[in-house]
C-alpha positions, 0 to 999 in steps of 0.5 A: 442370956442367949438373944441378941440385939441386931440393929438393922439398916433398914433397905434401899429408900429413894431417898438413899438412891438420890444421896439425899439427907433424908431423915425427918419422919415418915420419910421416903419409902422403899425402892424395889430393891429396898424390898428385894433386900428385905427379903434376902434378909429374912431368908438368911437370917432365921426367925427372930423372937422379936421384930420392930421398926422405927416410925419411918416409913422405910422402916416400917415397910422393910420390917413388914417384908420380913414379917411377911417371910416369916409369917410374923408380926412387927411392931413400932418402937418410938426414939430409934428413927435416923439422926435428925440433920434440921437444916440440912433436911433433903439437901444432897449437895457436897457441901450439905454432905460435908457439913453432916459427915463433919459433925457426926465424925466429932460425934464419934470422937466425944464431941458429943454436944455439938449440934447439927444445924437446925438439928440433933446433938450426939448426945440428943440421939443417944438420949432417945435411942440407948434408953429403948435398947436398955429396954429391950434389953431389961425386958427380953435379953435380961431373961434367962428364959429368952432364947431368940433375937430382937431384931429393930429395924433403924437407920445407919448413921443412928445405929453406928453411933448408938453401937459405937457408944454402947459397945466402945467400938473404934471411933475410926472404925465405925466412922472408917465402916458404913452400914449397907442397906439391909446389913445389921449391926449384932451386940451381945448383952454380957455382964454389968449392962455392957455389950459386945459388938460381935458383928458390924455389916459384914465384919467380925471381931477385932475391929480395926480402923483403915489405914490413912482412911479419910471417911468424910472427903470419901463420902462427898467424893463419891455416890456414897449415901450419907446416911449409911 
């Protein structure tokens, strides 16, 4: 087993640039930016053996800039599209934010049952999200044979959770650590069907929750996209 898993935000949407909590497929598209991000991806990230993108929009188009780098196509994997926040949908005002951030941290903490308003449960996220990484992973990472990553193009706030959950990474730290656009959480398989976490954005193993951090007022305080 020498693939990896690399869940990978997908780049900047004008969704994102507006704060909005934009979730519900197709979505938004990309920013220029978005595309420029995609790009430097694929230049620094090598060729995958496999790439695949949720049914966004945002998704689709940031894995078909890599695909284009890397002369290789993409193909769609149903139930790894963002959190669905239900009433909460395209609202960016604090209080829509607070409410979002507030349930996702319980989330983290195994709260798992609790249900956005008009929207998803920790638990419904995972039901459709973990079953096609189990997938991928009994199907290519399982196989002695297979030697490349699979990269699948996702969104921040599912990828953390799932990564998270799959992995025992630090609630705090998961919740303490955002995913930037176009940066990628890696899990590798090892034995038993579990995995490790061997990167999240930019940091490497131990991970550890900040001091005194306080993720949800941080991120109504501020131009933090919610969704990362």
């Amino acid at each position: 087993m020498t693939g990896r898993l690399v869940l990978l935000r997908h780049g900047q949407s004008y969704g994102n640039v507006e704060r909005r909590l934009d979730t519900r497929p197709p979505g938004a598209e990309l920013t220029p930016l978005g595309r420029d991000q995609a790009r430097a991806f694929a230049r620094r990230a090598g060729r995958p053996s496999l790439l695949a993108h949720s049914v966004a929009i945002r998704a689709s188009q940031t894995a078909g800039v890599i695909g284009g780098e890397l002369r290789m196509s993409a193909v769609e994997v149903a139930g790894v599209h963002e959190v669905q926040v239900g009433g909460l949908e395209n609202r960016k005002d604090d209080d829509a934010v607070a409410e979002f951030n507030e349930v996702y941290r319980r989330w983290h903490h195994g709260d798992l049952d609790v249900p956005l308003p008009g929207g998803e449960t920790g638990n419904d996220v995972l039901d459709r999200y973990v079953p096609v990484l189990t997938d991928l992973r009994l199907r290519y990472l399982d196989d002695h044979d297979w030697t490349g990553d699979i990269v699948v193009v996702s969104h921040g706030a599912a990828i953390r959770l799932a990564a998270a959950v799959l992995a025992g990474v630090d609630a705090g730290f998961a919740l303490d650590n955002h995913i930037d656009n176009a940066e990628s959480v890696v899990l590798a398989p090892i034995t038993d069907g579990r995995w490790s976490c061997v990167r999240w954005g930019t940091l490497t193993p131990p991970f550890y929750p900040e001091t005194e951090a306080t993720p949800v007022a941080d991120a109504v305080h501020s131009s933090t996209d919610p969704m990362g």
